[in-house]
Structures are given as structure tokens and as C-alpha cells.
C-alpha positions in Angstrom: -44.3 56.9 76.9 -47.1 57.6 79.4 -44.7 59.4 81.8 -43.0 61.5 78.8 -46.8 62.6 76.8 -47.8 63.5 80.8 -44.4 65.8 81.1 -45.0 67.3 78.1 -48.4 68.2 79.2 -47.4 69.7 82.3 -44.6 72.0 80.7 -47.4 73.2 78.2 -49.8 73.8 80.9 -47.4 75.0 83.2 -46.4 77.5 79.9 -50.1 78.7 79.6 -49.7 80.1 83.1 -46.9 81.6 82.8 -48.2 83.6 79.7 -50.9 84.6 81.2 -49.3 86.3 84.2 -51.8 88.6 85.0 -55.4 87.1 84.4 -56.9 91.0 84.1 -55.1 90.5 81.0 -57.7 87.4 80.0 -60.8 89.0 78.9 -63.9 87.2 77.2 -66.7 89.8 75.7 -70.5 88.5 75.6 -73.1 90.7 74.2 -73.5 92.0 78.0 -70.3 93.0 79.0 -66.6 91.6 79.5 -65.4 89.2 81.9 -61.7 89.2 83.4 -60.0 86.8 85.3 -59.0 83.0 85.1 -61.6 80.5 83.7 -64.0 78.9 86.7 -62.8 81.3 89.5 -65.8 82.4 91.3 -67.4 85.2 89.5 -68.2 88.7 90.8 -70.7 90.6 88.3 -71.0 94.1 88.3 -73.7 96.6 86.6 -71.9 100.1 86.6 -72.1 103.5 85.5 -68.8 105.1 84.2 -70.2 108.3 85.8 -71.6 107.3 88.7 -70.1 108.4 91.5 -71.1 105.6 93.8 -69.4 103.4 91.3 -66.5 105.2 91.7 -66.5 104.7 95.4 -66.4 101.3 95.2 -64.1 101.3 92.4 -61.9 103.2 94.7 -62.1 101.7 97.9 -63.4 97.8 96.5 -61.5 97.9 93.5 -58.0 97.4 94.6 -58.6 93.9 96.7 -60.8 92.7 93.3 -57.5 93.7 90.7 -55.3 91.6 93.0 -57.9 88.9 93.5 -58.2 88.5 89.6 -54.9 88.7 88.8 -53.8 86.2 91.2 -56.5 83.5 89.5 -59.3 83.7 92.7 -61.5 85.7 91.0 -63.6 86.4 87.7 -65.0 89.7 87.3 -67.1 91.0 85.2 -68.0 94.5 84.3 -71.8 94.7 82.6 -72.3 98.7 81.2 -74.8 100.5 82.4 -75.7 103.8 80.5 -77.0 106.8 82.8 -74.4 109.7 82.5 -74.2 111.5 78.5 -70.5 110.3 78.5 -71.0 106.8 79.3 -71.2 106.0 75.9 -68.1 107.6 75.2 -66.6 105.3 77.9 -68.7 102.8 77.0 -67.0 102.1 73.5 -63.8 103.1 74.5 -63.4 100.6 76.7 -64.4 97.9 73.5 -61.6 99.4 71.5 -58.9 99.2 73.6 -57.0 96.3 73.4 -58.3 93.5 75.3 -55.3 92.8 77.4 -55.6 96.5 78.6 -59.2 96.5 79.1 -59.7 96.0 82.6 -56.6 98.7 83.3 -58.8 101.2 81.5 -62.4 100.5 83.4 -60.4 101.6 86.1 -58.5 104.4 85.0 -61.5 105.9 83.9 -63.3 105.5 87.2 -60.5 106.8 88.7 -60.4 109.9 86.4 -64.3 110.8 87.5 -63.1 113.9 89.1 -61.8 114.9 86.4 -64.5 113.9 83.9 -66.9 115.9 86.1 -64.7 119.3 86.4 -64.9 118.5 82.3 -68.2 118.7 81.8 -69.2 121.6 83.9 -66.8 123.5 82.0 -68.8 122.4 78.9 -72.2 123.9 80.5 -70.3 126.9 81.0 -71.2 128.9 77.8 -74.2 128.6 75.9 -71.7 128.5 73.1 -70.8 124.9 74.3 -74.2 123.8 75.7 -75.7 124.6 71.9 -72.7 122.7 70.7 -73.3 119.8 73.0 -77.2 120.1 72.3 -76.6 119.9 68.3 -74.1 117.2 68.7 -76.7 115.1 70.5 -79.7 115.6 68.4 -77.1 114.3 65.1 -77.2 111.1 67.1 -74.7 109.2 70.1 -72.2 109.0 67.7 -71.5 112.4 67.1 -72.2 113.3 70.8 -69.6 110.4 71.7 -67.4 111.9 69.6 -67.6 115.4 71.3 -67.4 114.1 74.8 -64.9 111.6 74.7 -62.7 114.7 73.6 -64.1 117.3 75.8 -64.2 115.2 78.6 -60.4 113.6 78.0 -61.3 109.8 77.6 -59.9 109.4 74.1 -56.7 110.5 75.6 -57.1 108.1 78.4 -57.6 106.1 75.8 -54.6 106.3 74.0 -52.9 105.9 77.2 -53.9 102.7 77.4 -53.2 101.3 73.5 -55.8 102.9 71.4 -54.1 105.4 69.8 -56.0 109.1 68.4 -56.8 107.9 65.2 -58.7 104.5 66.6 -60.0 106.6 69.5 -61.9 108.9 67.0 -62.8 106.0 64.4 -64.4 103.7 67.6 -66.2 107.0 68.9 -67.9 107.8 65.6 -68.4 104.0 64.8 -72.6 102.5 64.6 -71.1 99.0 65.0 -69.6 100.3 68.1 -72.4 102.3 69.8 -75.2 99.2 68.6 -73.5 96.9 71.1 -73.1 99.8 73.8 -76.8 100.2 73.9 -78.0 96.5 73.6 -75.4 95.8 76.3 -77.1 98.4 78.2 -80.3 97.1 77.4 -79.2 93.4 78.5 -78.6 95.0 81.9 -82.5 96.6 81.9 -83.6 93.1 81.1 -82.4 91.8 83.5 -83.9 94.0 85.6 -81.1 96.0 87.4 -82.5 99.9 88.0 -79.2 101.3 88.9 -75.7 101.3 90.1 -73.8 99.6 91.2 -75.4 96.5 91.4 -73.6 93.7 91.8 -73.8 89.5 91.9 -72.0 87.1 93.7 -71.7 83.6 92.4 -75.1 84.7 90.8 -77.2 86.0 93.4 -77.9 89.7 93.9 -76.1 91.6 96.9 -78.5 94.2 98.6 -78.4 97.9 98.2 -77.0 98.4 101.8 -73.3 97.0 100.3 -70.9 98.8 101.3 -67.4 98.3 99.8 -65.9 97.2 102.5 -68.8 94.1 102.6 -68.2 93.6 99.5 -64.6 93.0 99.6 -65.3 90.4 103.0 -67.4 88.3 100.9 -64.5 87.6 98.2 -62.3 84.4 98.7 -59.1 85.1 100.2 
């Protein structure tokens, strides 16, 4: 009996893991931020900046080694907002309404898509008819200037790319609910005293500002 109830328990367990696959696809959401990856894997924490560029760098040249690392089980990471840029917002609650499977796939895309998101915006300070536009939109509050970005800019699209589709995109842009918990995640980041980004902590202690993604990546497990 012992030998049949400790089968059984390996096929379920071995079952779990095979559902899971891909442990980007595992995400857990704390009033700061999500964290990917499989439960007590050594945790990487990251306070980041959708539009900061430095973010992007590492996203571009770090990020890569960190998917694989959390997919494969080695790693947790978790991504902590961090709201600088006027889109990040946009991004911000985006990323929360996407599903959560395809969460971590859109962080990156829209790091990824910075160029873009850049070229976007200085088209929208182009013409004083879109600067007003963008001026009015932000004093009617950051849901309505959410709203106007994350279609200007093309993250709603990204968006939809990645599960969420028009409809939702608009509805998550425009929602209070949604943009409270952007900014007290943002402000859980200021409490805990990070100044800028990227910031990052390994197994819970702060890596300097001389990181360089290359560092970074060297410190993960292999």
C-alpha cells in the first residue's frame, strides 16, 4: 500500500512538472510586483523602468540567460515597477492585464519594443496639436493619459499580441483599480528605498551601480 500511495505521488508530482513546462509561465503578483519562475529557486529581484533605456540594455543583453534560467526551474525573477517615463503607467497596467501565463513574455516584448516606443513619442511632441492633446489628457488624470499613450505609443497592440485583446486593453488602460496598484507598487519600490533603475537584488542583497549585464548574468547559477 505504502509503495502504490508513494507511485501515485510521484506520477502526480511528476504531472505538475510537466504542466508547468515553462516556469515564466508561473507567476505570483504581491502588491510590489510579479514574480516568475519555480517556487524556492534563488531569486533575482529587479526594480525597472519600462522606459528606461538602461533597463532595456540589460533586458537585451541580461535578459536572454535569465528567461532560459527561469524557465528551466534555476531561477525566480521578479520584476518590481518602477514609474519614471509618462508611459510607464501605460506599461505598467498592461502588463497586470495580460494573462498571467504570458506576463513575463510581454515585460520583455515591451523592453524590447523601446525603440519604437521612443520614435512614438517624439512623434507625439511633434505638433502642438498633439502636445496640447497629451497635456489635457494628463491633467484629466493617468487614466486618461494611460489611455492616450498606450495607443499612441503601440503597447495596447503589443498587448493584444500577447492575450489581451483591444477591448480589455482599453478597459485595463482606463481602469482606477488598475492604475491604484500601479502607483502603490511604485511607491513600495520608493519605500524601499531604490532611487532609480535598474536596481537589482540577489538572494536579497543589493548589487552595486557598477553592474554591468554581463556581471550580472556571472552571478546567476548555472
Amino acid at each position: 500500500m505504502r509503495r502504490l500511495f508513494a507511485l501515485l505521488l510521484l506520477l502526480v508530482s511528476t504531472g505538475a512538472s510537466a504542466q508547468v513546462g515553462d516556469w515564466r509561465t508561473h507567476a505570483i503578483e504581491s502588491e510590489a510586483g510579479w514574480t516568475f519562475g519555480k517556487p524556492g529557486a534563488p531569486l533575482l529581484v529587479e526594480y525597472a523602468s519600462f522606459g528606461c533605456p538602461h533597463c532595456g540594455e540589460f533586458s537585451g543583453e541580461a535578459g536572454p540567460a535569465i528567461a532560459d534560467k527561469v524557465r528551466s526551474g534555476k531561477l525566480r525573477y521578479a520584476f518590481r515597477p518602477f514609474l519614471i517615463f509618462p508611459h510607464d503607467r501605460a506599461a505598467t497596467v498592461l502588463a497586470r492585464c495580460v494573462p498571467a501565463p504570458k506576463r513575463f513574455a510581454f515585460i520583455k516584448a515591451v523592453m524590447t519594443a523601446q525603440p519604437a516606443t521612443r520614435a512614438a513619442l517624439a512623434e507625439l511632441d511633434r505638433s502642438d496639436q498633439s502636445r496640447q492633446a497629451l497635456f489635457e489628457a494628463e491633467l484629466k488624470g493617468p487614466e486618461v493619459q494611460a489611455l492616450l499613450l498606450g495607443r499612441a505609443t503601440g503597447l495596447a497592440a503589443l498587448a493584444a499580441g500577447h492575450g489581451l485583446p483591444a477591448a480589455a486593453a482599453e478597459a485595463c488602460l482606463a481602469s482606477t483599480e488598475q492604475h491604484v496598484w500601479a502607483g502603490n507598487a511604485d511607491l513600495a519600490g520608493r519605500v524601499a528605498g531604490v532611487t532609480g533603475t535598474p536596481t537589482f537584488l540577489w538572494k536579497g542583497q543589493r548589487l552595486g551601480k557598477d553592474l554591468t549585464p554581463k556581471a550580472l548574468v556571472a552571478a546567476l547559477p548555472r
